[in-house]
C-alpha positions as CSV (number, residue, x, y, z in Angstrom):
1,X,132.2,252.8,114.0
2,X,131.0,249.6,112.4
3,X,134.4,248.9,111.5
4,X,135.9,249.1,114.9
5,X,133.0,246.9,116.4
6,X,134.1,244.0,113.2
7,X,137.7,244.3,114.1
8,X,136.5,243.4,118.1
9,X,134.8,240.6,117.5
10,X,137.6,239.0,115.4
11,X,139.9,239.8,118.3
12,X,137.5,237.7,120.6
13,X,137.1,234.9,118.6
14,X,140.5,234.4,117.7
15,X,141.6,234.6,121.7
16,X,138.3,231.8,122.2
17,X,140.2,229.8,119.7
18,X,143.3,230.0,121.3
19,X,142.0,229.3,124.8
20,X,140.3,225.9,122.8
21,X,143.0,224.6,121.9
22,X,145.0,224.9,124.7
23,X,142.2,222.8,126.4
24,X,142.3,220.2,123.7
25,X,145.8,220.3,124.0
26,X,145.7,219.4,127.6
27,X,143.0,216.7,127.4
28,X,145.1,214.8,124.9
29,X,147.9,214.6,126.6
30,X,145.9,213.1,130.1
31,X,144.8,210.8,128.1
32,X,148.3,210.1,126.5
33,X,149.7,209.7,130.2
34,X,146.8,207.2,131.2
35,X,148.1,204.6,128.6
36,X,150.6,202.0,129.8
37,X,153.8,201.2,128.5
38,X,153.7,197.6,126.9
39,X,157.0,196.7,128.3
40,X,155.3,197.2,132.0
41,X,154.9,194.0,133.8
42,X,151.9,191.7,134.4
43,X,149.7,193.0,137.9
44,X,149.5,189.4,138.2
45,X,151.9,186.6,139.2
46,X,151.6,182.7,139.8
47,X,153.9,180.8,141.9
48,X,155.6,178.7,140.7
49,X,154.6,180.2,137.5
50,X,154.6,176.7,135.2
51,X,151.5,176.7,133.2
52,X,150.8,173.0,133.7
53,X,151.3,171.4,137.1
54,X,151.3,167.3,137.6
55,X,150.4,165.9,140.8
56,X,149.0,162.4,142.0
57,X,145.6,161.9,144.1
58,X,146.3,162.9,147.6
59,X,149.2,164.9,147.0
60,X,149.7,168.6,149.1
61,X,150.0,171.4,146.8
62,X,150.1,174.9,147.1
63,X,149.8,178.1,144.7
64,X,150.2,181.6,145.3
65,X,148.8,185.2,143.3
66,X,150.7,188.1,143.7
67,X,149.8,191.8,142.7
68,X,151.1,194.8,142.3
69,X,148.3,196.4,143.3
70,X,148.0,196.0,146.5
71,X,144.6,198.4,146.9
72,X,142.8,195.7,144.6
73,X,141.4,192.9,146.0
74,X,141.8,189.3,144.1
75,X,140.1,185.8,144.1
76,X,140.3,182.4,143.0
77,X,138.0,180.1,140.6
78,X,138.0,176.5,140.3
79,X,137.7,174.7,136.4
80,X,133.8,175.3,136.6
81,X,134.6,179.0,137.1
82,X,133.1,179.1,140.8
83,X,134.7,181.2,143.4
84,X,136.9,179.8,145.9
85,X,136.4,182.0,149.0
86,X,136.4,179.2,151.7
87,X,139.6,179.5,154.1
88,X,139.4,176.3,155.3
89,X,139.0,172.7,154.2
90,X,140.3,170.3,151.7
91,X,141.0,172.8,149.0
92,X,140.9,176.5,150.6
93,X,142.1,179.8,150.6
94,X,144.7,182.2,152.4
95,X,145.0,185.7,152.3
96,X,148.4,187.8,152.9
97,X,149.7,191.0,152.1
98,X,149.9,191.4,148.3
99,X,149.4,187.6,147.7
100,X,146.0,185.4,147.6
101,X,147.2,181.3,148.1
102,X,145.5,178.3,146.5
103,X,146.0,175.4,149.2
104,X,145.2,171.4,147.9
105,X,145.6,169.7,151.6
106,X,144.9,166.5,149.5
107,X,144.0,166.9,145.7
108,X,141.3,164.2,144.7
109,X,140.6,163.4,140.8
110,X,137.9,166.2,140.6
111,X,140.4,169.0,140.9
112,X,142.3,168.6,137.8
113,X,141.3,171.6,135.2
114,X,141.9,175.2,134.6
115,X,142.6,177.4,138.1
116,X,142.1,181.6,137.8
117,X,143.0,183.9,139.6
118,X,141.6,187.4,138.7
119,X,141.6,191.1,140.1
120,X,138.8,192.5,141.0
121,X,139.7,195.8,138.4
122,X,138.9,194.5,135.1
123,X,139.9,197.6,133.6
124,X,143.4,196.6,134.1
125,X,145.9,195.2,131.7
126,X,145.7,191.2,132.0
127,X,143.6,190.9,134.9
128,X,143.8,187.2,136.0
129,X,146.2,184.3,135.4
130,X,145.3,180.7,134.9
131,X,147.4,177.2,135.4
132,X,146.2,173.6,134.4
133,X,146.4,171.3,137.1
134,X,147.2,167.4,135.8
135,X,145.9,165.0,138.2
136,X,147.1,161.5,138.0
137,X,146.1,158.7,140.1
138,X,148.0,156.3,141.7
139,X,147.7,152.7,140.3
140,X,145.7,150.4,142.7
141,X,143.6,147.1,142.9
142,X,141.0,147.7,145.4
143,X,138.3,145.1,146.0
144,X,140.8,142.1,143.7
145,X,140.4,138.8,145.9
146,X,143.6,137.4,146.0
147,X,142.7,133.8,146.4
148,X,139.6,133.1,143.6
149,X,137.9,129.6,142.7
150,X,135.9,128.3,139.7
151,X,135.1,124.8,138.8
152,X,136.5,122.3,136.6
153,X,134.8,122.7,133.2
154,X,133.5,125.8,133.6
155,X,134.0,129.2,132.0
156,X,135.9,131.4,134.5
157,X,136.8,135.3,135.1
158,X,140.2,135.9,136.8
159,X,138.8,139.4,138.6
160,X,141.5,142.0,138.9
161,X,140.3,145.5,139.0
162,X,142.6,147.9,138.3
163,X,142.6,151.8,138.8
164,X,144.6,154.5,137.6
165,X,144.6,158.0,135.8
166,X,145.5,157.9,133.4
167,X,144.1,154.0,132.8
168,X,147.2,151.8,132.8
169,X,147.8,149.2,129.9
170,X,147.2,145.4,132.2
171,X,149.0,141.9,130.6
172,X,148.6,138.8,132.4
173,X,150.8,136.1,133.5
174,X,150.6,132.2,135.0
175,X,152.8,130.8,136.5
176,X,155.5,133.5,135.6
177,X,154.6,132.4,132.5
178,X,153.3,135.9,130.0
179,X,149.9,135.0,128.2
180,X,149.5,135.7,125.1
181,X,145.6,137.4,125.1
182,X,145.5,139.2,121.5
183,X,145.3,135.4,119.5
184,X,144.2,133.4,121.7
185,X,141.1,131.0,121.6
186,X,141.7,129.9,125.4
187,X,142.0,133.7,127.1
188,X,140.8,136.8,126.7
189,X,141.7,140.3,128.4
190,X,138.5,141.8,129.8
191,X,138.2,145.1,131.3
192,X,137.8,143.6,135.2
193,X,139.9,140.9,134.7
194,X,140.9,137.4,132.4
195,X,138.9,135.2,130.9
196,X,139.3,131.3,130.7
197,X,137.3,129.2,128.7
198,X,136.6,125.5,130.2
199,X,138.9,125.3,132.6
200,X,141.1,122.3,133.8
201,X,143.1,121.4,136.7
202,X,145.8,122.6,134.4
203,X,144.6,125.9,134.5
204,X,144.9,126.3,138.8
205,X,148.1,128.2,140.1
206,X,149.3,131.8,140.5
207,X,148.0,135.0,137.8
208,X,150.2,137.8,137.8
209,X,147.7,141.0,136.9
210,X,150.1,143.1,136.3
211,X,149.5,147.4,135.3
212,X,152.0,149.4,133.4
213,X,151.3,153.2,132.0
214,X,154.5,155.6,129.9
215,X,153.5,158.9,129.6
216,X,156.3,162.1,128.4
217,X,155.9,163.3,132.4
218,X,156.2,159.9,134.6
219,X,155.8,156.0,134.0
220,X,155.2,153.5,136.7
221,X,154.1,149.9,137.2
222,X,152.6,147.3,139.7
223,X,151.1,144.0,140.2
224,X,148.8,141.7,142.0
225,X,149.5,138.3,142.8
226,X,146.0,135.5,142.3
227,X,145.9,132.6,143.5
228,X,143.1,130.7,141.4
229,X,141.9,126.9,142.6
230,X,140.1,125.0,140.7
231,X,137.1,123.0,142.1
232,X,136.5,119.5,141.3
233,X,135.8,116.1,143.0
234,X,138.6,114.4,145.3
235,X,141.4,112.8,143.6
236,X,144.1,109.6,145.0
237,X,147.1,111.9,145.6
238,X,149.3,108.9,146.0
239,X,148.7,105.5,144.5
240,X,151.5,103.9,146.5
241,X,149.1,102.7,149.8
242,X,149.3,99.5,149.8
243,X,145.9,97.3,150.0
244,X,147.0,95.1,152.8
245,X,149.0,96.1,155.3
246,X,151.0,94.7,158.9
247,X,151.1,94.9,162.4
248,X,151.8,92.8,165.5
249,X,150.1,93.2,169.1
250,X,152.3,95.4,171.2
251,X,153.5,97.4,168.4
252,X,151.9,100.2,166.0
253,X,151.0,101.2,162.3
254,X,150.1,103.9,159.9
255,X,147.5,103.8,157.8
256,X,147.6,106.8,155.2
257,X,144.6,107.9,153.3
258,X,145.6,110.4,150.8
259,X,143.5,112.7,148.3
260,X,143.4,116.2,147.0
261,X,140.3,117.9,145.7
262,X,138.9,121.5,145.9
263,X,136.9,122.4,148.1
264,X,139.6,120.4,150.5
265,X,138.1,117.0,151.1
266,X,137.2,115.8,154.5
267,X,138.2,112.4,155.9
268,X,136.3,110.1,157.7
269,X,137.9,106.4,159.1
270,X,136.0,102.9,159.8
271,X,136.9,99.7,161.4
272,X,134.9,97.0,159.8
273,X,131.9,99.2,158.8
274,X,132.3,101.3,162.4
275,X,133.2,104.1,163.7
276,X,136.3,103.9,165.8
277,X,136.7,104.3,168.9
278,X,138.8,104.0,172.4
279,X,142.1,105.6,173.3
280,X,144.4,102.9,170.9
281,X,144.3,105.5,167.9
282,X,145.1,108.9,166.9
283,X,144.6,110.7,163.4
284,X,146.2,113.0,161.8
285,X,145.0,115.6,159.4
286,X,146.1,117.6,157.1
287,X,144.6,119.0,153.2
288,X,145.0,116.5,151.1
289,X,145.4,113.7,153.5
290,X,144.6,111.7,157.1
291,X,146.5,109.1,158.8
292,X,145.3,106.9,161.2
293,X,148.0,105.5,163.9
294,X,147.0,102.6,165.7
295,X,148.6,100.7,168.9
296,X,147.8,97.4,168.5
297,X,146.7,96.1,171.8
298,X,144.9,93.0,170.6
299,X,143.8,91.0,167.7
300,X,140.5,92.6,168.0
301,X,142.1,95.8,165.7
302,X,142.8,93.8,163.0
303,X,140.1,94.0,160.3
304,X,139.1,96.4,157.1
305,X,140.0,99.6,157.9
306,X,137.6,102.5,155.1
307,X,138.9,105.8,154.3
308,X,135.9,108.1,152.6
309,X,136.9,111.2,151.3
310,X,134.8,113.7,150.2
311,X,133.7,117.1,149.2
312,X,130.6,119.0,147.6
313,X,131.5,117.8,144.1
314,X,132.2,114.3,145.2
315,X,133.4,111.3,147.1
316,X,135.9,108.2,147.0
317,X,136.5,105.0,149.4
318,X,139.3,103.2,149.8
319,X,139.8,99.9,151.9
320,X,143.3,99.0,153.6
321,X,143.0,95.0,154.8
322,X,145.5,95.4,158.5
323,X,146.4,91.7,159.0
324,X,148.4,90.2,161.6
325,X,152.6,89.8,161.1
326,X,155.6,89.0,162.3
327,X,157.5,91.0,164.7
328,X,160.7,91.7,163.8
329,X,164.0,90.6,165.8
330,X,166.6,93.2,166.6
331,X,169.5,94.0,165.6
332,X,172.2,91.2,167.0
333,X,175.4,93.6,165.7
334,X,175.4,97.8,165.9
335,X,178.4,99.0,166.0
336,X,180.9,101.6,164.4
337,X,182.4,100.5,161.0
338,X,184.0,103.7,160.0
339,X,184.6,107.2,161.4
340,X,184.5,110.3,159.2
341,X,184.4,114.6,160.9
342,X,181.3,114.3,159.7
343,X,179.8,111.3,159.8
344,X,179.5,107.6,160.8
345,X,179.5,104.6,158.7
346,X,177.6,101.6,160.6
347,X,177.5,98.3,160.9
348,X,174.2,96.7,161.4
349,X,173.3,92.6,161.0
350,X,170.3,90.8,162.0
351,X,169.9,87.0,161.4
352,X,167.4,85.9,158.9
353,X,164.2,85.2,160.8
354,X,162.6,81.3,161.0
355,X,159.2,80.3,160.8
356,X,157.9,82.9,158.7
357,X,157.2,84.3,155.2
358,X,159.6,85.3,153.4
359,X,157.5,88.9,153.0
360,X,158.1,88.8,156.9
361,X,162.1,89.0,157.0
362,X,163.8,92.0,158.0
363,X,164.3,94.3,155.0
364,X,165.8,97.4,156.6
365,X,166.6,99.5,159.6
366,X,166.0,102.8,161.7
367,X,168.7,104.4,163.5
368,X,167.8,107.4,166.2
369,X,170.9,109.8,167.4
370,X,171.0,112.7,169.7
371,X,173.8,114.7,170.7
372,X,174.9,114.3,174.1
373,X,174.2,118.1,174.9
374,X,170.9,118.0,173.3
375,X,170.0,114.5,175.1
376,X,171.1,116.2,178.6
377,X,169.1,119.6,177.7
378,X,166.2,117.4,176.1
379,X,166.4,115.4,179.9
380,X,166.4,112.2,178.1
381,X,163.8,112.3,175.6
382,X,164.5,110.4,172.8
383,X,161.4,112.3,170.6
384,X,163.6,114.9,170.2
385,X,166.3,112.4,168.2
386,X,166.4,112.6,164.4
387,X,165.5,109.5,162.4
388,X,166.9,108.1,159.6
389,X,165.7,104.9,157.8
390,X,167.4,102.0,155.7
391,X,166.5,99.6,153.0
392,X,168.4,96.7,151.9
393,X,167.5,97.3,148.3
394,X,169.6,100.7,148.5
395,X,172.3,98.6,149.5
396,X,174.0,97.7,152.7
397,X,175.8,100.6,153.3
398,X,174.4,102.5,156.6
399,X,175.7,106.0,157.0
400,X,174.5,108.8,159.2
401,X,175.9,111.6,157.3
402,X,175.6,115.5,158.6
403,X,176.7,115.7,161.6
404,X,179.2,117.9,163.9
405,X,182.5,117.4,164.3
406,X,184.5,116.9,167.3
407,X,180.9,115.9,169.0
408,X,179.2,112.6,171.0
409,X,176.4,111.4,169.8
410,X,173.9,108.4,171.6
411,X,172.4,106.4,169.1
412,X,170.3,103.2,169.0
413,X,168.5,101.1,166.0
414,X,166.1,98.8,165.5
415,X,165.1,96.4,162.3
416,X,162.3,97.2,160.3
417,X,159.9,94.3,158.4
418,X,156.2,94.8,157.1
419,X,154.5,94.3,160.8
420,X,156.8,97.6,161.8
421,X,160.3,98.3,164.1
422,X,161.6,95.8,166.8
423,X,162.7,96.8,169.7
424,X,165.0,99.4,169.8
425,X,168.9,98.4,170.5
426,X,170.6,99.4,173.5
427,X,172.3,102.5,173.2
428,X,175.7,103.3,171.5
429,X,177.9,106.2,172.0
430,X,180.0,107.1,168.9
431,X,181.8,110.9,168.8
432,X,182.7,112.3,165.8
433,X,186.5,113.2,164.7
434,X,188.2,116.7,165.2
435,X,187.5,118.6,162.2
436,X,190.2,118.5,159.5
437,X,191.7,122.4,158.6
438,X,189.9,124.4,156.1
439,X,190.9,123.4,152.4
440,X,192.8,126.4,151.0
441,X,192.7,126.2,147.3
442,X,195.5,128.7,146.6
443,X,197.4,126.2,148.6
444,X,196.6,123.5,146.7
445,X,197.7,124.8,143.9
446,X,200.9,125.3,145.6
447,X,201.5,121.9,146.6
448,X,200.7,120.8,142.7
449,X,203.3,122.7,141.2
450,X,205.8,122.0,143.8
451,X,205.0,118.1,142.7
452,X,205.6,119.1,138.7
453,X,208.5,120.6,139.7
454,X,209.8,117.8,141.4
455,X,208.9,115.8,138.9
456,X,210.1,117.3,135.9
457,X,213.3,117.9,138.1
């Protein structure tokens, strides 16, 4: 009896064994079916899928995540690691089916950095995907005044501020000229601009700031243009104005006053000590200079005439005697020496005045021509004429050169001395000959040969 209940329980036990490891059997190979394959692709796409991305400030860009899983849900994090979960504004987000995009409406320097996007199932293999986005910024020179001003002697800072990511290298030139910074006593490159120890005159003009960057992705360049002045008291532009000048009642005079400085000088006329005044004068200015036109009308406008020019830094005077002269007589012959297509060669005489200083005789002449078309359209005016004086010193050759052939042209003269123009002659009519045909040089050619050959022959 005790043998048959032994034999039982062996029975049982080894059927309990049996059943166990079936059930281990099973288990193992669950768990054998829950591992993935590692030739399965990544839940997780980018697009594009680059894992560096360049882009300048203010650029649009966009990025999408895709999944396989379309059950799992998926999000966005910035290079601080903060969600994105905003779907609108500058950077934002947009969901679709099976995808979760990354818009930049404008990207801005603080975007650059590492961008994730991650499932929401950690559990699964590779769960988020990350791209570097490269920000570079456009080179620019906000806030660089393109006109600057320093005065003479001083120390002075060109200003040119420059911005760029990444920073651009910035060389200098004057003039068009390149400036040499690295061994130099005279300029130095600063970070906001150039340095210039003791300035001069010499120093004024046009800097070139110009910024260039190479990197392996992109290289670029630009430049500003600076217009630098240098302040510093008036200066005689001219030294040619002569002390004592000319003029005779009934006819007019210039009286030029001329002097550069920075800030531009002002100009200021007197008339023996006095202001001036009436309707008998007109001024004109301009930067660096002021002429006074006078019609004489009586003696009583003959005197000292002061120029005073000045600016902050400064001031200078100059006196111009006007004395009373001889008016010029006219011309007695003005007529047409010689006729080109395009021009006239003239012949002008005047007898030598009597009674007066030899600084008083005629020592030149004026010619004024119009074309008959632009006389009639003009009705008559003669201040739309051109001008063109003569001096006896440059010879006595008088020739109106540049004009249009096959055309009539009214023209009168008058002779010029110290005191100013005579009257003007009576008017001449003169027309310019027909145009010659075009000068071929192939057919020049032609002709010398056929003169060789006919020469040799």
């Amino acid at each position: 009896m005790d043998k048959c209940i032994l034999i039982c329980c062996l029975l049982q036990l080894s059927r309990n064994a049996a059943v166990f490891g079936a059930v281990e059997l099973e288990n193992s190979s669950t768990a054998r079916i829950d591992v993935l394959p590692s030739h399965l692709p990544s839940p997780l796409t980018l697009t594009p899928s680059t894992p560096s991305i360049t882009h300048f400030v203010n650029d649009s860009f966009i990025i999408f995540c895709k999944t396989v899983h379309k059950d799992v849900d998926t999000k966005w994090r910035d290079p601080r690691g903060q969600p994105r979960e905003n779907t609108k504004g500058r950077v934002h987000i947009e969901k679709k089916t099976g995808q979760l995009a990354l818009v930049f409406e404008h990207i801005s320097l603080e975007d650059k950095g590492n961008w994730t996007c991650e499932m929401d199932s950690p559990a699964a293999r590779e769960p988020r995907k990350s791209f570097e986005l490269l920000v570079n910024q456009k080179i620019s020179f906000d806030k660089t005044e393109q006109v600057q001003s320093v005065r003479e002697g001083r120390d002075a800072l060109v200003n040119c501020f420059v911005h760029g990511q990444p920073v651009p290298e910035v060389s200098w030139l004057h003039n068009g000229e390149y400036i040499n910074t690295a061994n130099s006593s005279k300029h130095k490159r600063l970070s906001d601009g150039l340095f210039i120890k003791n300035v001069s005159q010499s120093d004024a003009g046009e800097y070139t700031c110009r910024a260039m960057r190479i990197t392996p992705t992109f290289s670029d360049s630009d430049q500003i243009t600076i217009l630098l002045r240098i302040q510093h008291k008036p200066q005689w532009f001219y030294n040619e104005t002569l002390p004592v000048q000319y003029a005779y009642v009934g006819g007019s005079v210039n009286l030029s006053c001329d002097a550069m400085g920075e800030p531009p000088p002002s100009f200021t006329w007197l008339h023996n000590g006095k202001g001036i005044v009436g309707f008998n004068h007109r001024i004109f200015m301009a930067d660096y200079g002021a002429t006074l036109q006078l019609n004489i009308r009586n003696a009583s406008q003959f005197g000292d005439y002061k120029c005073k020019v000045a600016n902050p830094l400064g001031m200078l005077e100059r006196i111009i005697k006007l004395r009373p002269g001889a008016k010029p007589i006219g011309p007695t012959r003005f007529q047409l020496k010689r006729l080109y297509p395009d021009a006239f060669e003239l012949d002008l005489r005047t007898p030598r005045m009597t009674n007066v200083s030899d600084e008083m005789q005629i020592y030149g002449y004026r010619v004024a021509y119009i074309s008959e078309s632009d006389f009639k359209y003009s009705a008559g005016n003669w201040s739309y004429a051109k001008q063109r004086d003569f001096s006896f010193h440059r010879g006595h050759r008088f020739i109106i050169p540049h004009l249009e052939g096959n055309t009539t042209y009214l023209m009168r003269a008058a002779s010029r001395n110290l005191a100013g123009l005579s009257d003007w002659s009576s008017v001449k009519i003169f027309a310019t000959a027909a145009a010659a045909s075009p000068w071929h040089p192939y057919r020049w050619c032609i002709h010398v040969l056929i003169g060789l050959a006919l020469f040799w022959h």
